[in-house]
Backbone bond lengths (Angstrom), bond angles and torsions (degrees), N, CA, C in turn:
res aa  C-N    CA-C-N  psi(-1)  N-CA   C-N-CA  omega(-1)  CA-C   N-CA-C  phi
1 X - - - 1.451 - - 1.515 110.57 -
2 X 1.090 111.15 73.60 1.442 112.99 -168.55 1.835 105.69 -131.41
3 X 1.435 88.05 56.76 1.643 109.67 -175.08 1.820 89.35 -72.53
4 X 1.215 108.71 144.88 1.578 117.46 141.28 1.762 118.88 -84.03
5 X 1.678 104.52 139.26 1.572 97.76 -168.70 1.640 82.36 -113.78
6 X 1.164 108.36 150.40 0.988 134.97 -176.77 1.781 105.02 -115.11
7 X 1.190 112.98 106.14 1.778 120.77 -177.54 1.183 105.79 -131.41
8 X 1.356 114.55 173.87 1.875 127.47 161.59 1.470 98.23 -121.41
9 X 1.337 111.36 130.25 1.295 105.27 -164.70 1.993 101.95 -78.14
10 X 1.752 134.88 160.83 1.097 112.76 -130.16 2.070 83.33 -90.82
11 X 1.401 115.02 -8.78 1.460 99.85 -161.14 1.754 85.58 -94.60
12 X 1.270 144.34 -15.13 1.340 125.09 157.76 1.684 109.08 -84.18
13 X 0.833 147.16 58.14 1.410 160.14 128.14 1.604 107.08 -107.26
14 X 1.571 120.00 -49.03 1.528 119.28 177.18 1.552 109.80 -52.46
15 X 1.342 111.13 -37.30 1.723 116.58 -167.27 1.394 88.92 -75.55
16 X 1.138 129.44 -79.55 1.854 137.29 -167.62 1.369 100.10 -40.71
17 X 1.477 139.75 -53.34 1.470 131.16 153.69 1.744 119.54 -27.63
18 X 1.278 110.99 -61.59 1.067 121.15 -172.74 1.733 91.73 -63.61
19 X 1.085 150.85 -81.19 1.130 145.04 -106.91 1.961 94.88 -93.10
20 X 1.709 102.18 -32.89 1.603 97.47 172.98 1.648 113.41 -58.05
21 X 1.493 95.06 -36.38 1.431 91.15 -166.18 1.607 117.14 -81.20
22 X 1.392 111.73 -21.73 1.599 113.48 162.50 1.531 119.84 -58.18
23 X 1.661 101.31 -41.96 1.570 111.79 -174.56 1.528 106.86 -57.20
24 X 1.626 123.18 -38.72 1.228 132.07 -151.75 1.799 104.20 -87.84
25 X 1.510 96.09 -42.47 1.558 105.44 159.54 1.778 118.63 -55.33
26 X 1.336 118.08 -60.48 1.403 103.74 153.12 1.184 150.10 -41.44
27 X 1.463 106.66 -43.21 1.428 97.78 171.15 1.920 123.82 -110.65
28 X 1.397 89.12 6.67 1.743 94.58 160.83 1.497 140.87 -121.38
29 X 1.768 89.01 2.57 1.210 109.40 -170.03 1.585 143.81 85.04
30 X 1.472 109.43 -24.14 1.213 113.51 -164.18 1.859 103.48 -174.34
31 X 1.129 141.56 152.46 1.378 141.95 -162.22 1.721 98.67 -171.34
32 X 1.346 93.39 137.08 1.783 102.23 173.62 1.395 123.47 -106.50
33 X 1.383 145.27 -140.39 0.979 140.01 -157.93 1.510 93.86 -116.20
34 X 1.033 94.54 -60.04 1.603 118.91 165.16 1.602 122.75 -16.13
35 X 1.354 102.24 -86.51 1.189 156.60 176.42 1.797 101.19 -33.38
36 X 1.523 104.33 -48.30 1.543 131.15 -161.57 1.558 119.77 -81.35
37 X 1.957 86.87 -30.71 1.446 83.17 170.88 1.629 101.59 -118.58
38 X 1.081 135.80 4.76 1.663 137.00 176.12 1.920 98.53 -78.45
39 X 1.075 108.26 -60.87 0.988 117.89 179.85 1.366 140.92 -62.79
40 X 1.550 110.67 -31.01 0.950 135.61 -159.83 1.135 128.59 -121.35
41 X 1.579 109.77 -24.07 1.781 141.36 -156.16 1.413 117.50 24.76
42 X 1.384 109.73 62.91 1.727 121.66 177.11 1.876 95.03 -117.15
43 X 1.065 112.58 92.87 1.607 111.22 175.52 1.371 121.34 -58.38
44 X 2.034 103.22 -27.87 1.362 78.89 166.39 1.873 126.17 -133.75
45 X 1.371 98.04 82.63 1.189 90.25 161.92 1.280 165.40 26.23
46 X 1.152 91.71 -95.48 1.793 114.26 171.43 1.587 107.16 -77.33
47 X 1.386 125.04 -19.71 1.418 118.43 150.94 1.420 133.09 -53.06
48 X 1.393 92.57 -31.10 1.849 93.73 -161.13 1.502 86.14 -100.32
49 X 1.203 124.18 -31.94 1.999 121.98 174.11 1.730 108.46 -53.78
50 X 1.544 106.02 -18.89 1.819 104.49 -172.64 1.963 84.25 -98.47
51 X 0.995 142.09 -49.03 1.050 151.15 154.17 1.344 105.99 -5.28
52 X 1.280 128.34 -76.92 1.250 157.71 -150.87 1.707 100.22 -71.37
53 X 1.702 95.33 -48.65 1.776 99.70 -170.19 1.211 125.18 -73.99
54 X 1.799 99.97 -20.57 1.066 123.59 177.82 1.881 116.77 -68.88
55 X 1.482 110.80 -30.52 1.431 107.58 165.81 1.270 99.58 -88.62
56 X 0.976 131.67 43.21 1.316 129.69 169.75 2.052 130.83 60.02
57 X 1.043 112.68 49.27 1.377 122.09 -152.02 1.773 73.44 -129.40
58 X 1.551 106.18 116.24 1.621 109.12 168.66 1.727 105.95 -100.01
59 X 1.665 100.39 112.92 1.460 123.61 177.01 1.272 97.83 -88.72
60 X 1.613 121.10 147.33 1.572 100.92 152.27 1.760 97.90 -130.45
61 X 1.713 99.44 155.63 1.710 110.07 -171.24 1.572 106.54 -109.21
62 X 1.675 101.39 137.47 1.356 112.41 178.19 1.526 94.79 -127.28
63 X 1.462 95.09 144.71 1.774 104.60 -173.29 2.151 92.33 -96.78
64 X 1.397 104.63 131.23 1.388 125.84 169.44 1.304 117.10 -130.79
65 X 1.256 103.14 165.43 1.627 121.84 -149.87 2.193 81.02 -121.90
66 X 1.641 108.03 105.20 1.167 111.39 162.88 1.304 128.75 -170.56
67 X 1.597 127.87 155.85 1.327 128.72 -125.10 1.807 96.11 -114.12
68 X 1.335 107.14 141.22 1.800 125.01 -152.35 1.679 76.85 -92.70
69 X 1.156 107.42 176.26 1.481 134.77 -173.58 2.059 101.00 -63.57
70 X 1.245 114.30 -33.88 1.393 105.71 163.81 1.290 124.24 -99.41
71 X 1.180 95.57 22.98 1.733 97.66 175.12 1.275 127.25 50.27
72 X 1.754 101.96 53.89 1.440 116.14 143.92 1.114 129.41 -128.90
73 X 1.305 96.63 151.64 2.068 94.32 -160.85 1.360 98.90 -79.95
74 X 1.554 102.74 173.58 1.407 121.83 -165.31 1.816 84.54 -163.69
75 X 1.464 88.74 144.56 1.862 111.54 156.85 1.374 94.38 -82.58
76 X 1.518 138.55 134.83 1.177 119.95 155.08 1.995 89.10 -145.97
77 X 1.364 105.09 179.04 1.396 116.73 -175.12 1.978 110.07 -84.22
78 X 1.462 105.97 149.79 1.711 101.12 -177.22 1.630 74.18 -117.74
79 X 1.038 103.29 143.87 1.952 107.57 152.39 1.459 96.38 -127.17
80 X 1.455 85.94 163.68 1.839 94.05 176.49 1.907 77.23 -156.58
81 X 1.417 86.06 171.43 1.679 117.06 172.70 1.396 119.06 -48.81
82 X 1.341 165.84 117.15 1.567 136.13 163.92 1.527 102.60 -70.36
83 X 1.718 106.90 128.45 1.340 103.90 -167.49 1.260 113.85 127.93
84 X 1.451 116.06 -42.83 1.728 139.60 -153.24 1.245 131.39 75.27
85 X 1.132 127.36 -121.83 1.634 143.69 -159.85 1.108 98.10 -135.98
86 X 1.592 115.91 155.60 1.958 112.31 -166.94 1.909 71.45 -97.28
């Protein structure tokens, strides 16, 4: 049994999460819950947004009312940049 495993180790997947979702905050301004994992396929979110605050990058969260790829709504969180988008 001397398979080679082939992995991503889990805190370089957390960084590459983090860094789409900063980029996307920069250059669109604002990203939802939604949005983060349809788009993006990061399921979790609001992890990589505490992630983010934690290097010090001040996000702020507004709760919205919006509809998933089958068109059902959800309350979920928008963050954007404080400041905006460069």
């Amino acid at each position: 049994m001397n398979e080679e495993l082939n992995f991503t180790p889990a805190a370089t997947i957390k960084a590459k999460q983090c860094s789409v979702l900063l980029n996307h905050l920069k250059t669109q301004g604002s990203i939802s819950t939604i949005e983060g994992r349809e788009k993006h396929g990061i399921s979790h979110v609001a992890g990589r947004m505490h992630d983010l605050r934690n290097q010090g990058f001040l996000i702020e969260t507004r709760r919205v009312l919006e509809s998933d790829s089958a068109g059902r709504f959800h309350t979920v969180a928008l963050y954007s940049l404080k400041g905006g988008a460069a």
